[in-house]
ROVEXVO-254488 format. One line per 10 residues: number of its first residue (from 1); their letters; for each residue x, y, z of C-alpha. Coordinates in nm, 2 decimals. Layout:
BEGIN
NUM> A> X Y Z | ...
END
This chain:
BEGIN
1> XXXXXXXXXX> -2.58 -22.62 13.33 | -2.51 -22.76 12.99 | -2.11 -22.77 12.90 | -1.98 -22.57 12.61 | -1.77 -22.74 12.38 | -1.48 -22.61 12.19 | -1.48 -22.80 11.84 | -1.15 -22.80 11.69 | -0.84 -23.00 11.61 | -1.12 -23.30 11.64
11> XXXXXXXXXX> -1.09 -23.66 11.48 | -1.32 -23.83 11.29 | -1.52 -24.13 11.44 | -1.62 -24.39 11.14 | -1.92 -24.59 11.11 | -1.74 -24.90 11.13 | -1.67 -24.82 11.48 | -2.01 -24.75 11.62 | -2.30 -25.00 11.65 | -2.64 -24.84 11.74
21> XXXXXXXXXX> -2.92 -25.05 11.75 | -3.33 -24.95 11.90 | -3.50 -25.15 12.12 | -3.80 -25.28 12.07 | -4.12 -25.34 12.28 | -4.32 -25.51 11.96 | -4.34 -25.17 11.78 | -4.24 -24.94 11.98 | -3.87 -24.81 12.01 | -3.77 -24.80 12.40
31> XXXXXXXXXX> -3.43 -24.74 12.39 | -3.10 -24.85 12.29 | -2.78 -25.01 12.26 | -2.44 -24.87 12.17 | -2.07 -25.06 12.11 | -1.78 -24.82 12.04 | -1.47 -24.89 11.90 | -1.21 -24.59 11.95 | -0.88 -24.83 11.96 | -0.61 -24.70 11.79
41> XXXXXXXXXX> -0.73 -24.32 11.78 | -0.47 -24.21 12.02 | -0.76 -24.04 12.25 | -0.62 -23.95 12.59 | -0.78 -24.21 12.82 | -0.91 -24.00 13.08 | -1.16 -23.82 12.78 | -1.51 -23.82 12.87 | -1.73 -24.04 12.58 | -2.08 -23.95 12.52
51> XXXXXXXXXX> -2.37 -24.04 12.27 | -2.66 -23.77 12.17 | -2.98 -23.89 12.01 | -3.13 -23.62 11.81 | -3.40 -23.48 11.50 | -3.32 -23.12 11.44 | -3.38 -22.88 11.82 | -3.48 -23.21 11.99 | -3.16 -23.37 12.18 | -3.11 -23.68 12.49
61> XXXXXXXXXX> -2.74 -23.72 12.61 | -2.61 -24.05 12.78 | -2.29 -24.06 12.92 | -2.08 -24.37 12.78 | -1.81 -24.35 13.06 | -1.45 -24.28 12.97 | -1.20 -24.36 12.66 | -1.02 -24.63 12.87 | -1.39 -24.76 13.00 | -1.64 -24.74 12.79
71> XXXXXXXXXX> -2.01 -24.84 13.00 | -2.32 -24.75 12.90 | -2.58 -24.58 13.15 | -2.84 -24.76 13.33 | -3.10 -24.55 13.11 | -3.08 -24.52 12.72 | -3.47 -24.48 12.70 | -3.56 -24.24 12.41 | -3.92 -24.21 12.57 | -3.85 -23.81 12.61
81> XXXXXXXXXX> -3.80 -23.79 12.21 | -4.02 -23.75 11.98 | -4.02 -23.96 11.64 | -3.80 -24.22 11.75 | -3.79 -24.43 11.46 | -3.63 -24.09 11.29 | -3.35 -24.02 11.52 | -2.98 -23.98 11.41 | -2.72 -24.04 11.67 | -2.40 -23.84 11.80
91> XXXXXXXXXX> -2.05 -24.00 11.95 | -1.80 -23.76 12.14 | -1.54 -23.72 12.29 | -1.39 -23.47 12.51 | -1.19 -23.36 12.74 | -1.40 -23.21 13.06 | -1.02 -23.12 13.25 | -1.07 -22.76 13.17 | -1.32 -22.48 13.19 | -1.46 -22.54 12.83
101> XXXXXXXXXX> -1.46 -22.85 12.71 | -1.27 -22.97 12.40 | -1.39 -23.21 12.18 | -1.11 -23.42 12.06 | -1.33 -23.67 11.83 | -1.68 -23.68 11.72 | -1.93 -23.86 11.42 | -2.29 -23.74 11.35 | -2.52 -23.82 11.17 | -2.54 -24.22 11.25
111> XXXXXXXXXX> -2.85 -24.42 11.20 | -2.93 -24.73 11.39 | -2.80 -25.04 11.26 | -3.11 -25.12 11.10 | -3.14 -24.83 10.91 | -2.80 -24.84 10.81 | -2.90 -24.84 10.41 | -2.92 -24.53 10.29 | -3.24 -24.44 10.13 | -3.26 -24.20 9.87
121> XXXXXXXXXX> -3.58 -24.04 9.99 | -3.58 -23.98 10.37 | -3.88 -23.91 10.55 | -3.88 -23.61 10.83 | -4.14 -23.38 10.99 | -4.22 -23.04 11.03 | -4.49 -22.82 11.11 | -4.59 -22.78 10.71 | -4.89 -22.54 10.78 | -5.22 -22.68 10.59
131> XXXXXXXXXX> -4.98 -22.86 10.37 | -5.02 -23.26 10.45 | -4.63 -23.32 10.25 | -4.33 -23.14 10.05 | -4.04 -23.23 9.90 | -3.74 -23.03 10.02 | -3.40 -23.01 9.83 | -3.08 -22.99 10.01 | -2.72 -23.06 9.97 | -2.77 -23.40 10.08
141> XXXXXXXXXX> -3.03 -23.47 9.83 | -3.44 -23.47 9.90 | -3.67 -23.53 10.21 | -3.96 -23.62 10.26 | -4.13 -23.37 10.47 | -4.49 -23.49 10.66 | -4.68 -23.26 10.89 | -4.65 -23.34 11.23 | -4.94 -23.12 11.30 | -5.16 -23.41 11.11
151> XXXXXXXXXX> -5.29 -23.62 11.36 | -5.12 -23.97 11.30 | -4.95 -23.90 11.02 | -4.63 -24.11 11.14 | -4.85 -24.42 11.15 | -5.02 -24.27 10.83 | -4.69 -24.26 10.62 | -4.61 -24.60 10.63 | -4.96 -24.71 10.49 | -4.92 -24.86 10.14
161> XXXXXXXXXX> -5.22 -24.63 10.02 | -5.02 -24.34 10.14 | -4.72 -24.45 9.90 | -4.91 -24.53 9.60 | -5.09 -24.14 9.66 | -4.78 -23.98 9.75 | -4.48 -24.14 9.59 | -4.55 -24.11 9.28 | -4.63 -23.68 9.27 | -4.27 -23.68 9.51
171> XXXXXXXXXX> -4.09 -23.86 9.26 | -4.25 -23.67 8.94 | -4.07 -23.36 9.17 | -3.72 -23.51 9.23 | -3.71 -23.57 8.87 | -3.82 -23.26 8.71 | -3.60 -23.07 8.99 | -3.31 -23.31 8.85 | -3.34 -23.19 8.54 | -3.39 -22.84 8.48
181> XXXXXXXXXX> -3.29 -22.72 8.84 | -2.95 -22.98 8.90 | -2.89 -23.02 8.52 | -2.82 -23.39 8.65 | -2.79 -23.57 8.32 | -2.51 -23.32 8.21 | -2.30 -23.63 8.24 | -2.23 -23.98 8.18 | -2.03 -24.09 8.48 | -2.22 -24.17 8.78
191> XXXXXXXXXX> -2.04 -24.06 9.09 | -2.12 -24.02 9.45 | -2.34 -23.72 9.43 | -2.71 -23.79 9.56 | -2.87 -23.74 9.14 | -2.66 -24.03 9.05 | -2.84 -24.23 9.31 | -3.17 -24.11 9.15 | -3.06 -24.14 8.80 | -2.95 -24.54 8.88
201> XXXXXXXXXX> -3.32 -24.56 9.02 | -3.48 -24.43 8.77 | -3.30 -24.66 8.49 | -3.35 -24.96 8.68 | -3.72 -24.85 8.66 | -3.67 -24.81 8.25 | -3.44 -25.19 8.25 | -3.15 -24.94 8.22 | -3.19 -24.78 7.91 | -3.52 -24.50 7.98
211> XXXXXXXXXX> -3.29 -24.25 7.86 | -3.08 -24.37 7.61 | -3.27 -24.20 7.37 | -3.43 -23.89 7.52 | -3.17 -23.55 7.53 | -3.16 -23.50 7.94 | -2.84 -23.18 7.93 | -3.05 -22.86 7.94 | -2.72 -22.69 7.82 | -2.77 -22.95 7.47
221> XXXXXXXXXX> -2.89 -22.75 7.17 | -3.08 -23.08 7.12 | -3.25 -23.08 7.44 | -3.66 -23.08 7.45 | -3.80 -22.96 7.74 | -4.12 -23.17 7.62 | -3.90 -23.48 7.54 | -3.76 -23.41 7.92 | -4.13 -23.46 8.07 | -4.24 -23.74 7.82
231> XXXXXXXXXX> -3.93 -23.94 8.01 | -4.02 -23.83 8.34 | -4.36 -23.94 8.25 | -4.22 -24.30 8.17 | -4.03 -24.32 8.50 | -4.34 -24.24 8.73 | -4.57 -24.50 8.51 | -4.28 -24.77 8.57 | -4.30 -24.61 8.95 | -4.66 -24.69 8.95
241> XXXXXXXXXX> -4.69 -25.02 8.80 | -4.43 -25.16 9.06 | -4.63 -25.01 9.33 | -4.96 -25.14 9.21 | -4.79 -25.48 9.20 | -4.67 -25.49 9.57 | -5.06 -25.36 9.64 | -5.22 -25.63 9.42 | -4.96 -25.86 9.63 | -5.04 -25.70 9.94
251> XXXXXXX> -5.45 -25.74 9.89 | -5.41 -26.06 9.80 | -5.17 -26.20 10.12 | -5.48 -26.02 10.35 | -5.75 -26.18 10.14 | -5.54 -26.55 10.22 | -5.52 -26.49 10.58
END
């Protein structure tokens, strides 16, 4: 029987102290490798360490030994998960002395090392129905959602003539959802927030100044809704151009070989 796990008074793991990385049989993801850094977090040394691979309902636990001696398991295979190369990972720690178990640290949400970058689109999938894709807004920002129900549709999504048919409607979405739904542009200071990421794309598309010009702040007595969709329109084109280049590169490296 699964442990329950009482959740509070817990510390924060960082990134910097977990290393996750997949391996690798040519394409296909096997398993993986962990190296976890909890020096200096004051964890009582008897703790129990674990690491969870996950997407959504679907979860794998592996026992990483103890706080004074970490070891990883014989078996990290990820064989009994499905969409390995979209997995998130899970580090806790906790304290297995009593009846319910206390977590006393914990970090979700970590990618392997070599998808460390964030990207500003993520891909997941989901039983969409007869829909083959959708864009779905969150706090984090959008994802790209494909239909797992479409028979290989992971192998499918990373085909170029799947970006050049798909990219370009998803991005048409983000931005139009930006700017009348998130009211985005209502200001010039970029922070941390996931539009800002999309607004920096979107002028390095337009060599930094695509809306210098154009009124984006729905609450600005000078904003034009059409004006609004004339830019978006310039964003995708850019969009589309840089994809058609990486295509016509992409053609011409296959034609070579």
């Amino acid at each position: 029987m699964r442990r329950r796990f009482n959740y509070t008074e817990r510390k924060r793991i960082t990134r910097d102290q977990i290393e996750i990385k997949l391996n690798r049989d040519g394409d296909t993801v096997e398993s993986f490798s962990a190296k976890l850094n909890l020096n200096g977090m004051n964890l009582p040394l008897a703790d129990r360490v674990y690491i969870e691979a996950y997407r959504r309902a679907d979860v794998e636990r592996y026992p990483f030994g103890t706080v004074d001696n970490i070891a990883p398991p014989d078996d990290t295979s990820l064989s009994r998960l499905r969409y390995q190369e979209s997995l998130r990972f899970r580090v806790l720690v906790t304290d297995e002395s009593g009846e319910r178990g206390l977590i006393h640290a914990l970090a979700e949400g970590i990618p392997a090392e070599e998808y460390r970058k964030r990207s500003i689109l993520p891909v997941d999938f989901r039983d969409l129905g007869r829909r083959i894709w959708k864009i779905e807004f969150g706090a984090d920002g959008p994802v790209l959602l494909l239909n797992e129900k479409v028979p290989g549709i992971y192998d499918l999504g990373k085909e170029p003539q799947f970006r050049l048919c798909v990219y370009p409607a998803a991005l048409r979405d983000v931005l139009t959802h930006m700017v009348f739904v998130e009211n985005a542009f209502s200001s010039e200071e970029l922070t941390d927030n996931w539009t800002d990421d999309w607004i920096r794309f979107a002028r390095a598309l337009t060599t930094g100044d695509g809306d210098a010009s154009v009124i984006l702040d729905v609450n600005s007595p000078q904003f034009d809704d059409s004006e609004a969709m004339q830019w978006t329109d310039g964003v995708v084109n850019q969009f589309c151009w840089s994809l058609s280049r990486e295509w016509s590169h992409l053609t011409k490296r296959q034609e070579v070989m």
